[in-house]
N, C-alpha and C positions, 0 to 999 in steps of 0.2 A: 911813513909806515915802515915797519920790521919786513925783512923780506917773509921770515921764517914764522913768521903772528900775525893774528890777525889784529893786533893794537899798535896804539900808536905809541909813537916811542917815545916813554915817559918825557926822559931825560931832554928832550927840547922842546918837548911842550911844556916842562915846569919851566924852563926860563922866559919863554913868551908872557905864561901866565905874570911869573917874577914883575915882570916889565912892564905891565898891564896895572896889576895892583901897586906898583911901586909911583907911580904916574897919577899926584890926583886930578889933574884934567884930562886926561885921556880919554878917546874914545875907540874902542876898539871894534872893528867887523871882521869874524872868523866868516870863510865861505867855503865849506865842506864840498867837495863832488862826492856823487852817488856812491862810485869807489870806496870815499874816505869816511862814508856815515855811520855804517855800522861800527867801526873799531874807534873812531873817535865819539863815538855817543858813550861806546865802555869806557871808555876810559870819565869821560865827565859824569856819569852815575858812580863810577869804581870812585874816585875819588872824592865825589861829593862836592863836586868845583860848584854849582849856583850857590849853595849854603856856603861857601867858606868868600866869595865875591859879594853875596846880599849880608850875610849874616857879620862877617868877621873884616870886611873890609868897607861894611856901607854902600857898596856901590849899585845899582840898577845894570839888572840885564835883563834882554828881552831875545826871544827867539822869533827869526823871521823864515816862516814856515810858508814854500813858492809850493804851491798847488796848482799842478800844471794841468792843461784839459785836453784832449787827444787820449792818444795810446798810452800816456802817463799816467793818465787820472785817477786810477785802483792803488797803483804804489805810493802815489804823493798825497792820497788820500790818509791811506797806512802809514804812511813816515808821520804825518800829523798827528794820527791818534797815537800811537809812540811816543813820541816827544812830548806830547801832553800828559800821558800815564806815567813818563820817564821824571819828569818836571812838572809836578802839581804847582808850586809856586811859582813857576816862572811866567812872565808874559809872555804872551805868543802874539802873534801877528800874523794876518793869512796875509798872502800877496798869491789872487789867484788870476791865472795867466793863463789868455782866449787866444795868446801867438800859435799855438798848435792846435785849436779846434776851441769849439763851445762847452759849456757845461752840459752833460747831459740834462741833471735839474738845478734847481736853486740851490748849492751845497748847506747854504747858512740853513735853510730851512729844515734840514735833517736831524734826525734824533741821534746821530753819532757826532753834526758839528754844534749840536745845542746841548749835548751832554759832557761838552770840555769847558770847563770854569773858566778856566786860564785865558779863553781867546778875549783879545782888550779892544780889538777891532779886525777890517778886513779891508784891503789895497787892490782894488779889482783893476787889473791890466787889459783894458781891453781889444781886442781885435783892429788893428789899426791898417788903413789904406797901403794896398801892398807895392804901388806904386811910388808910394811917397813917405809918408811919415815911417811905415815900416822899413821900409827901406833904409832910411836915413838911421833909423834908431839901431838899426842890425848893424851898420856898418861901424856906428859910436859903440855899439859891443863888442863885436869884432875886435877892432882897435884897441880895444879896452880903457874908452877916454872917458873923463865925469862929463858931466855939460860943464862944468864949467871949463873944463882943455877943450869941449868944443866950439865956444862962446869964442876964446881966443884963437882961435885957428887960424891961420890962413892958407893952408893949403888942401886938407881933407875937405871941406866944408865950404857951401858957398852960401850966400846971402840967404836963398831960400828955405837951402835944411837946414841952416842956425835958425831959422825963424820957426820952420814945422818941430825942429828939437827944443826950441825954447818951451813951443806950446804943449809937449809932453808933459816938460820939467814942471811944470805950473801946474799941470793938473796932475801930477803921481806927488808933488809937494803938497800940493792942498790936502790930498787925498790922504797923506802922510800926518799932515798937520790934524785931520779931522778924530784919527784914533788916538792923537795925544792931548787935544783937547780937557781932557778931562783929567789927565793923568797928572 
């Protein structure tokens, strides 16, 4: 980001872009913080980045939109409908996340998340034993490791949290697999 704007700075996000489209296997994950959403969402409507990545280069993109439930849940609710007004043709994906509290209702079943075309599925994270699995999963965050740098670890990780981290990986994969199913 410009110190002096609230945008992001052209000039190195067109070569990221460059290197993105230039790449035809590629797979790319941008991962905005809260900070960086508003002036990098302008800049991808200001330039019309999904149409010139779907339309002029072929490529599939999908927006993975974390709906957080706690003290979050008004704004991350907001950020969805945004991004969905912002990007009518692009897919969205919810990944909605009970690490910070429950849903108050069923979000899917609302008239503001049934009146977004766009959503292609939903990745529900849910509330995990804070002894154990959560534990183990905050610390692979922390760390900032995939499962699979934690699969091979031998020193962060012992027998049992590769075992409880594997049985995350399997069910947020499945769960991954199940909104692409169709696609």
């Amino acid at each position: 980001m410009k110190d002096d704007e609230e945008l992001v700075d052209q000039s190195k996000f067109d070569g990221f872009l460059q290197n993105f489209l230039e790449n035809e296997n590629a797979t790319f994950l941008v991962d905005t913080g809260s900070g960086e959403f508003l002036p990098f969402n302008s800049y991808l409507t200001m330039m019309d980045i999904p149409s010139v990545i779907q339309d002029d280069f072929e490529k599939n993109i999908y927006i993975h939109v974390p709906i957080s439930y706690g003290q979050a849940e008004d704004d991350s609710k907001k950020c969805l409908i945004k991004l969905a007004e912002s990007y009518p043709t692009v897919p969205i994906i919810v990944w909605e996340n009970e690490y910070f509290g429950k849903p108050t209702t069923d979000f899917s079943k609302t008239k503001a998340f049934q009146a977004i075309e766009n959503i292609i599925g939903v990745v529900k994270i849910t509330k995990l034993n804070n002894d154990t699995f959560e534990k183990d999963f905050s610390t692979m965050i922390k760390q900032g490791m995939t499962f699979e740098e934690v699969a091979n670890d031998t020193k962060t990780f012992e027998l049992l949290a590769k075992n409880r981290l594997k049985k995350i990986k399997k069910d947020i994969f499945a769960k991954v697999d199940d909104v692409f199913k169709d696609e």
